[in-house]
N, C-alpha and C positions, 0 to 999 in steps of 0.2 A: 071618857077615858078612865075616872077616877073606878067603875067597874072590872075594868079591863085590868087594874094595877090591883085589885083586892081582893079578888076572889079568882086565886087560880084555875077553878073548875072549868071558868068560863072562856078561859082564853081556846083561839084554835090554832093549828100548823102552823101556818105561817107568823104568827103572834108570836110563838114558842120559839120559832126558826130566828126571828128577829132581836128576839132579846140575847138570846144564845150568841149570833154573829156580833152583837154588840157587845158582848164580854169577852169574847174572843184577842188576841192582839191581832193589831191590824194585819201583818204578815200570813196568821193563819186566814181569817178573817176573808182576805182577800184572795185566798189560794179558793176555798167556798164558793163565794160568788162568781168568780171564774166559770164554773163546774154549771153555772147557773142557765135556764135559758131567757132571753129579754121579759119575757111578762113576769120570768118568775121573781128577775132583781127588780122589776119596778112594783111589783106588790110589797117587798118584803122593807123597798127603802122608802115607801108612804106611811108603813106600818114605822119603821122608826124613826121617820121623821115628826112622828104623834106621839110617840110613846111617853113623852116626858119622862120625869122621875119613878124609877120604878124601885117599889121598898126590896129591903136586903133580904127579909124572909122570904119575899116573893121567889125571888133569886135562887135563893138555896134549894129552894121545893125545887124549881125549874130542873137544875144539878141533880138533886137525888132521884126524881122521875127519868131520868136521863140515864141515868148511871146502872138504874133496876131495868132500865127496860133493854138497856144493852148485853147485863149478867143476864137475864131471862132469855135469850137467844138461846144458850146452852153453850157447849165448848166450841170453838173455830177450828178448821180445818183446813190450814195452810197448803197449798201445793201448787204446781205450778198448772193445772187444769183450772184450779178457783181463781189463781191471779190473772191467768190467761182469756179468762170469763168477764173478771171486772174491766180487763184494759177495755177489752173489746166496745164497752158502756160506753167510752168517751174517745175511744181511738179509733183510726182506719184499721181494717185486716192487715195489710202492708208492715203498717209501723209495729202491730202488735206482733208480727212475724217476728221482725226483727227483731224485736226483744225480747222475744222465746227460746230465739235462736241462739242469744248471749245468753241467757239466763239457763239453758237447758246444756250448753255445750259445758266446757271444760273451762274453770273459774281462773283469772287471771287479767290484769287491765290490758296487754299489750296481746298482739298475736302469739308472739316469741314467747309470752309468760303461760298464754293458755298450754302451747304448743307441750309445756314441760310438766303440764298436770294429765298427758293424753299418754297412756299406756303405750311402752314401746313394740309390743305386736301391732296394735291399732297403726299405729304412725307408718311401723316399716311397710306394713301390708298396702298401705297406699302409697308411700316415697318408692315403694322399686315398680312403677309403673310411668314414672315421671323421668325427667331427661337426669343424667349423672350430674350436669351441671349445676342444674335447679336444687337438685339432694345437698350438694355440694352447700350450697350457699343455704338452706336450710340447717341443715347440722351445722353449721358453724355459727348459728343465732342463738340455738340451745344447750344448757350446759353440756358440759363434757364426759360426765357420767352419762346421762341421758342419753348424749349424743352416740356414744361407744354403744347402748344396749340396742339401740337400734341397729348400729353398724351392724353389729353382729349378725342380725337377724335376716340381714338382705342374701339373696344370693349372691355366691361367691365372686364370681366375675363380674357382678354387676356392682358391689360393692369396692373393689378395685377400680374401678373405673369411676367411683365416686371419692376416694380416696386420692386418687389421682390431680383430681378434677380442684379437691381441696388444697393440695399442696402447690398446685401452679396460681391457685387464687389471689386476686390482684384485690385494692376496694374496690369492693361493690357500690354501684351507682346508686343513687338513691331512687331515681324510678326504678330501676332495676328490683330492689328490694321492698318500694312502692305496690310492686305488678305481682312479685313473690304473694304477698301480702294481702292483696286480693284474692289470686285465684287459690288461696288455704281459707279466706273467707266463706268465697261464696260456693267453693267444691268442697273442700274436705268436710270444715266446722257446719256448715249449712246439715249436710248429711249425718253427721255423727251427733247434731242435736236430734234431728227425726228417730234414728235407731237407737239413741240412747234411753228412748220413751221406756218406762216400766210396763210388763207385762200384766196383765191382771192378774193372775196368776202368782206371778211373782212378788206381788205388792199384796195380795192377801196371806200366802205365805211371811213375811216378813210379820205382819200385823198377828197370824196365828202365834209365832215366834215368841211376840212378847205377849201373850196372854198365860196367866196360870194354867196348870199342867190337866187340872178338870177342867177347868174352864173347855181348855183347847182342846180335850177329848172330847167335851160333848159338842161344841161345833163341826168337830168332824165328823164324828157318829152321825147328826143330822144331817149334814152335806150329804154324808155316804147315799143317804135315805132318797136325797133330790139329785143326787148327780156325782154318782161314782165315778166318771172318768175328772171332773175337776176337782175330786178330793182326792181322786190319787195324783194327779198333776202335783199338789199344792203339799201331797204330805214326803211326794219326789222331792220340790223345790225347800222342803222345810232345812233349816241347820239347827240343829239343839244340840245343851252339851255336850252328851254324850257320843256327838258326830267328831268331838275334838281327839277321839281315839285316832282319824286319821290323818292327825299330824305329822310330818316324822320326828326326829331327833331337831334338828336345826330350830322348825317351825315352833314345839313346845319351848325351845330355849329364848324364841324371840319374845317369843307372848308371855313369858317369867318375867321377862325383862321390864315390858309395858306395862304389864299386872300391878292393879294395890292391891299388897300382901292382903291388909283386911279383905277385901273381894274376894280374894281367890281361896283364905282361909272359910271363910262363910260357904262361898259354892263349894268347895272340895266335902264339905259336912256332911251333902247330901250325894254325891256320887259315887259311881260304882268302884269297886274297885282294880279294872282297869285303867280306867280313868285316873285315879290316883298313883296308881303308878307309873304312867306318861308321864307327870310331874315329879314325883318323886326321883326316877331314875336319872332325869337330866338335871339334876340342882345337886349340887355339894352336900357331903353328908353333913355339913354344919346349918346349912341352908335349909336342908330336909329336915333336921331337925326343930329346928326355929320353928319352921310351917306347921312341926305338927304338933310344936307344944299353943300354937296360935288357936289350934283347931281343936284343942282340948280345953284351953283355956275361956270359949266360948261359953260352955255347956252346953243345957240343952238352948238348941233356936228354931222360931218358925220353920214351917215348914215353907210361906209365903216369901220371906227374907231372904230364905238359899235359892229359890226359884229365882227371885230379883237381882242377886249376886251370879247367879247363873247367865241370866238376859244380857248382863252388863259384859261375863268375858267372853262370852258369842258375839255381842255387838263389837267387841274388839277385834276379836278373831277376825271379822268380816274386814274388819277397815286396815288389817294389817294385811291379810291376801287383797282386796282390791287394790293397793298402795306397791303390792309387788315384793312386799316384804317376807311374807311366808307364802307356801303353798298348800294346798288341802286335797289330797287325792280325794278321790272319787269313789274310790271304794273298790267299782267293778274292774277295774286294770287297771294296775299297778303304774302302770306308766299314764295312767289319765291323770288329767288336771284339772278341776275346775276354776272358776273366780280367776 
């Protein structure tokens, strides 16, 4: 064994594996062995039931071999396909469902909390198909704001009838709202995790988005070369600054709001000049002012920096239209909406 403890070269896996779960604390340690299967814990608790004293350099080498060969992987790539990949390794299809299901739907711990992250079109398009009663005692689990933008949205007479339905309303029983409770689980949320999946399409649009402005031109160029109907798909789905022209008034004024000035000084450096004047026109002339001694007070800057500040109030833009807060015409009709 005095081998095995002196010359790192010669240790194997499970040697490696062994010292490692021994340094571990127990609580990690044992989450590990779990993961394990029966020959694999009994190789690895022979090995350290032998291992005796092992020296502290030896240790440290173990750690930095460790540490390299995990940076040398290259960057991770979080999503809910890759998470969805590893459960499968130790879990049934079933259970992995169901946690994709939570994981992909609308974030909140209770129903009623997810219920007030789900868009109120999404919501009424499926409550006016349901009984007035049922609606009834749904909207009165989620806020009141919330609840009113659905009202709104149902048709007329059927939304009276749920109105109705609320003000005769006695408590609700607990199975009652037990049963509620399910059938939004396993009908509504079940489904609106499936359609909520990203498009491919849509998801390399997003990723063109945040790439530099060559960069993204010459990806597209080549795309054009292999397959012009998905680079026009992807340069349809694209949103870049200069799409923040169809804002209206309201929508520029929310997004001033949300904006760091330094951000919005930096990207305004580089845009056109309709675009500056969307901002411009809706902000106080003291306001406008301030921004533009911001933008001068700059100098000269990257031209990489203003792209980056650019990414940043698009990525805003995005999270304020899906949140219901602004809206973003469409461009081709006036009365379209997207997001």
């Amino acid at each position: 064994m005095a081998k095995i403890k002196e010359d790192y070269r010669s240790l194997t896996g499970p040697q490696r594996a062994s010292m490692m779960l021994l340094c571990l604390p127990p609580e990690q340690s044992g989450k590990l062995i779990a993961m394990m299967e029966d020959d694999e814990i009994k190789e690895v608790s022979q090995i350290m039931s032998n291992l005796g004293t092992v020296s502290a350099n030896l240790l440290e080498r173990l750690f930095v071999d460790f540490a390299d060969a995990i940076s040398n992987t290259g960057s991770l790539i979080g999503s809910s396909q890759t998470t969805e990949r590893l459960l499968l390794q130790s879990l049934d299809k079933d259970r992995v469902a169901k946690i994709m299901e939570e994981i992909r739907g609308p974030s909140g711990r209770t129903m009623w909390d997810k219920l007030a992250n789900v868009h109120e079109q999404v919501l009424s398009n499926y409550l006016k198909n349901e009984y007035p009663q049922t609606v009834g005692v749904i909207l009165s689990k989620i806020k009141p704001d919330h609840s009113s933008r659905v009202l709104a949205l149902l048709p007329e007479g059927f939304a009276m009838e749920v109105v109705m339905r609320m003000l005769h309303m006695e408590a609700v029983q607990k199975e009652v709202l037990e049963s509620v409770e399910k059938t939004l689980r396993t009908e509504f949320m079940s489904n609106l995790a499936r359609t909520a999946r990203v498009d491919s399409h849509e998801l390399m649009a997003e990723i063109f988005n945040s790439l530099d402005r060559n960069t993204e031109a010459r990806f597209l160029t080549a795309l054009e070369e292999r397959n012009r109907e998905s680079a026009e798909k992807i340069r349809a789905l694209m949103f870049t600054f200069e799409d923040l022209i169809r804002l209206d008034a309201a929508g520029a004024q929310t997004l001033l709001r949300h904006a760091e000035k330094e951000k919005l000084a930096l990207a305004l450096k580089g845009a056109s000049e309709p675009i500056k004047d969307l901002f411009f026109q809706n902000m106080s002339e003291r306001a406008g002012k301030m921004l533009k001694d911001d933008m001068e007070g700059l100098g000269p800057v990257r031209l990489k920096d203003v792209e980056e500040a650019q990414n940043i109030i698009v990525a805003l833009t995005k999270e304020l239209s899906n949140s219901g807060q602004i809206t973003i015409s469409e461009g081709k009709d006036e009365t379209a909406m997207v997001y």
